[in-house]
C-alpha positions as CSV (number, residue, x, y, z in Angstrom):
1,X,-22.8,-13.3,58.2
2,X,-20.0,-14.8,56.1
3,X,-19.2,-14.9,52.1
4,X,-19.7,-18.2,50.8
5,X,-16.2,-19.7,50.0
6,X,-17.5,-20.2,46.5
7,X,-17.9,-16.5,46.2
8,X,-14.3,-16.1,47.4
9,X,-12.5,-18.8,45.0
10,X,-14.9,-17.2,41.8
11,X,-13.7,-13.7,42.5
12,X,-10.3,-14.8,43.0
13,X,-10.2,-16.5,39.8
14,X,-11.6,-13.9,37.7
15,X,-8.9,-11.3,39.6
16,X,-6.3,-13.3,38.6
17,X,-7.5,-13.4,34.9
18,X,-8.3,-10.1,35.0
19,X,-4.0,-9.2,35.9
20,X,-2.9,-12.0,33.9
21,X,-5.1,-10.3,30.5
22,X,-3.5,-6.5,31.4
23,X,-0.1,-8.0,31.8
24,X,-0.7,-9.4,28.0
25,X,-1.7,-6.3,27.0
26,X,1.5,-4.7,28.5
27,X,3.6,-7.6,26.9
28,X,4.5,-9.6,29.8
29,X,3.3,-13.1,28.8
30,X,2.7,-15.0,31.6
31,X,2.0,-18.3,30.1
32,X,5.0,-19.6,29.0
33,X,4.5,-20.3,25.3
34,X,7.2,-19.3,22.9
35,X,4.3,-17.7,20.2
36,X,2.8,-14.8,21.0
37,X,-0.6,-14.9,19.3
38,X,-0.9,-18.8,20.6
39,X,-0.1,-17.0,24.4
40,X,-2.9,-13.8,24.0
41,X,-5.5,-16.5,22.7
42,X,-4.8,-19.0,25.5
43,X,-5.1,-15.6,27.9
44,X,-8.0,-14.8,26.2
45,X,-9.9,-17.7,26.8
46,X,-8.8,-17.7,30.4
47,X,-10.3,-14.5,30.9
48,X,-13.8,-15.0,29.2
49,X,-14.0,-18.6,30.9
50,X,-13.0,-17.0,34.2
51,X,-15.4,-14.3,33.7
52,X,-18.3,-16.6,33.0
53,X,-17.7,-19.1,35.9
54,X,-17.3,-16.1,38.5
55,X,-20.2,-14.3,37.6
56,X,-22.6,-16.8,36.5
57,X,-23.4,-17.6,40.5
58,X,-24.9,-15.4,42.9
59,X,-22.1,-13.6,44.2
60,X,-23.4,-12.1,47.6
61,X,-20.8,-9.9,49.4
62,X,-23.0,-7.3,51.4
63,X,-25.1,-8.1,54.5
64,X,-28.4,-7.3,52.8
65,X,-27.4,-9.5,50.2
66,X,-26.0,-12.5,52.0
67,X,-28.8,-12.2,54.6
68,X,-31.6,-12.4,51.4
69,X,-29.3,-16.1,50.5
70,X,-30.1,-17.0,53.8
71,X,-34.2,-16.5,53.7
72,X,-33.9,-18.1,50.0
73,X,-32.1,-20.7,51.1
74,X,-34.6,-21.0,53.8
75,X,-37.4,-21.3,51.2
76,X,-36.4,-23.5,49.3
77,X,-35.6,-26.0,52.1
78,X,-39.5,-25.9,53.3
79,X,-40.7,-26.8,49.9
């Protein structure tokens, strides 16, 4: 049983978000815009938009749970 590659890319998006938000918090702006409040808001958005898109899918990573995408998947094809 694999991870979808979906799954992968979402997660590794919102990680990325996740580091990039803390690193704000900590000062180091990582977008390179020369106003601070423009940079935190652009990061800001980032995160919630990355946060949305990663979780809003079905996100299997154990074996129980990719197996059950596998039987719905199943389903739905017979129908």
């Amino acid at each position: 049983m694999t991870i979808k590659k979906e799954t992968i890319i979402r997660t590794v998006v919102l990680a990325l978000a996740l580091i990039n938000q803390v690193l704000t918090v900590f000062g180091y702006h990582v977008i390179p815009i020369d106003d601070a409040q423009i940079a935190e808001l652009i990061s800001l958005i980032f995160t919630i938009g990355a946060s949305a898109w990663a979780w809003w899918k079905n996100n299997s990573f154990t074996k129980n749970a990719i197996a059950a995408d596998k039987v719905l998947d199943e389903l739905r094809h017979k129908q």
